[in-house]
Each structure stands twice: as structure tokens, then as C-alpha cells.
C-alpha positions in Angstrom: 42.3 -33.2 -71.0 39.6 -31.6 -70.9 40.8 -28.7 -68.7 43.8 -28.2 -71.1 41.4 -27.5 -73.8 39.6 -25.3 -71.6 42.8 -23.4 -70.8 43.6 -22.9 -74.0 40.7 -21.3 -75.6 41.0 -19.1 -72.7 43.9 -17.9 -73.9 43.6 -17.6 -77.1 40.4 -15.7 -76.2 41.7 -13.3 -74.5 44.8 -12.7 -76.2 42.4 -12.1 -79.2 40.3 -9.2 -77.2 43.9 -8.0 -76.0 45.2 -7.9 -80.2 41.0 -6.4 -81.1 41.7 -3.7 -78.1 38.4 -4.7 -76.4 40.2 -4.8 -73.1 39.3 -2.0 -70.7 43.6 -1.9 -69.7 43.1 0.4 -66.7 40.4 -1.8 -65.3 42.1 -4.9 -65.8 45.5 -4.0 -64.4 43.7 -2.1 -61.1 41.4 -5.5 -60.9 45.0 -7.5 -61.5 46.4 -6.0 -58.4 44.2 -6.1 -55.7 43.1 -9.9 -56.7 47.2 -10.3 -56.5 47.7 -8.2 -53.3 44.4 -10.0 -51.4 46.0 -13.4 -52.6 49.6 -12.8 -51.5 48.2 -10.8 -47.9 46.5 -13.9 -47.4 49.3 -15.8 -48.0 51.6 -13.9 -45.8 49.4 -14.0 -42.8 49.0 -17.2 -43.1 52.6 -17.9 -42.7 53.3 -15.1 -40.2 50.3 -16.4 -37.7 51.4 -19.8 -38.1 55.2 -18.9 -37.5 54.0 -16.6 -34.2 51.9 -19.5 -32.9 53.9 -22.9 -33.7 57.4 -22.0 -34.2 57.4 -24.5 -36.5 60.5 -23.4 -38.8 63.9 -23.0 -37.0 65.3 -20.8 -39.7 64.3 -17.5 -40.8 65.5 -18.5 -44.6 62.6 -21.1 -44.5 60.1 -18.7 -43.3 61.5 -16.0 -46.4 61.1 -18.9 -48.5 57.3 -19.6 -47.6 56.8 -16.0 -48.3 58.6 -15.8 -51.8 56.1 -19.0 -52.8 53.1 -17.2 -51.6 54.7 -13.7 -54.3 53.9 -16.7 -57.0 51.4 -19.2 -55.3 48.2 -16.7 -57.1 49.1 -18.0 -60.5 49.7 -21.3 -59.7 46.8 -22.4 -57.0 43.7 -21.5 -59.2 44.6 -24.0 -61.1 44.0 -26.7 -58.4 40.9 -25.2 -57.7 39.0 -26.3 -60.8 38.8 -29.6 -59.2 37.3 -28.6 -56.2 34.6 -26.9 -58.1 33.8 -30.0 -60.3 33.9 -31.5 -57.1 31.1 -29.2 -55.6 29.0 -29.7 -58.7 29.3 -33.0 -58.2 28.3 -33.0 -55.2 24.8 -30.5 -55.2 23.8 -33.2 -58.4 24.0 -35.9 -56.6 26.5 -37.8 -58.1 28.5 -39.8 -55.6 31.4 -42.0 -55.3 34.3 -42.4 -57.5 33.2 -45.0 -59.6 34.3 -48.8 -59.9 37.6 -49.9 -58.1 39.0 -53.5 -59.1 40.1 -55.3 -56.2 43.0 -57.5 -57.9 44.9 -58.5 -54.7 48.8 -59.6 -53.7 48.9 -62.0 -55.9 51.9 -62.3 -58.1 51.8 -63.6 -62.1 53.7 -66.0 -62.9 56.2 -64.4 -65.0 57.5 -62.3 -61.6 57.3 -65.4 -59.3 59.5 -66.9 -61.6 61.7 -63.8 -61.7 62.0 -63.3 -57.9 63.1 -67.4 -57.8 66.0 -66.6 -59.7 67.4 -63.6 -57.4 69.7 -63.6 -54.9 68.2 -62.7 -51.5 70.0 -60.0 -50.0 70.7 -60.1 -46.1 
């Protein structure tokens, strides 16, 4: 939830400097394309050295199809990212585990045992 919130005032943040003209547009769009041309590069030769060393894919339409997702992964995987980072700051304070996990076991209630007594077994 929290991230949604974050996401938002983002954008509404910046699409108030964009309304205000406080944006520097040349900078921005020259920064924009080299952070989208280093993402996708990487990207790419990560599928190319991977198809030149494992021959994994039989079919060049699913190695064109890797390369199309890596044209869109740069505004999609950032977003993963953000729990990494929480996770690293996590980490350097110390905080560790995942907190509590109740152990509840196979056990059925006895609403379903009653429910499976009724079925059919199939065979």
C-alpha cells in the first residue's frame, strides 16, 4: 500500500513541475534515452550471450520475443526493485527474519472432513 501511495505522489509531482514548466525538457529527454538505451543493451546482451552459449530456444521467434520484452522490461522492472532496496535497508539495520509464521498443520476441520465423506472417490 504503501508503495501505491508513494507512486502516486510521484506522479502527480512531477506531472505538476511538467504543467509549472520547471522541467529542464532537453535534459530530461537526453537523460530518458541513454537510461532506456543502457537498460534495453543490457537486456539484449543478455539474451544474445545466453542464446550463443546454451542454445536454449529452438526458435528464432522465441529469441525475437525475449528481445521485444527487454524494448519494455525498463518500465516495468524498476518497479520490482523497490523491494530489493527495502530489503537492503533491512538488512544494514539489522532487522532480520520475516516475522512470526503459524505452524497450523494437515489437519482438516470438521466441516471438510465431513464434506470429503460424502464424495464419490474417483478411480
Amino acid at each position: 500500500m504503501k508503495i501505491e501511495l508513494r507512486r502516486m505522489t510521484q506522479l502527480i509531482e512531477h506531472s505538476l513541475l511538467a504543467v509549472l514548466g520547471l522541467i529542464n525538457w532537453p535534459f530530461f529527454l537526453l537523460l530518458f534515452f541513454f537510461v532506456y538505451t543502457f537498460a534495453v543493451s543490457l537486456s539484449t546482451w543478455s539474451v544474445l550471450f545466453e542464446e550463443i552459449t546454451f542454445h536454449k530456444y529452438e526458435r528464432r521467434r522465441d529469441v525475437l520475443r525475449l528481445l521485444a520484452v527487454g524494448l519494455l522490461e525498463p518500465f516495468f522492472y524498476p518497479v520490482h526493485t523497490v523491494f530489493a532496496v527495502i530489503g537492503n535497508i533491512q538488512f544494514l539495520t539489522g532487522k532480520k527474519g520475516w516475522g512470526g509464521a503459524d505452524r497450523r498443520g494437515f489437519e482438516m476441520k470438521d466441516n471438510k472432513r465431513r464434506k470429503l465423506k460424502g464424495r464419490k472417490k474417483i478411480q
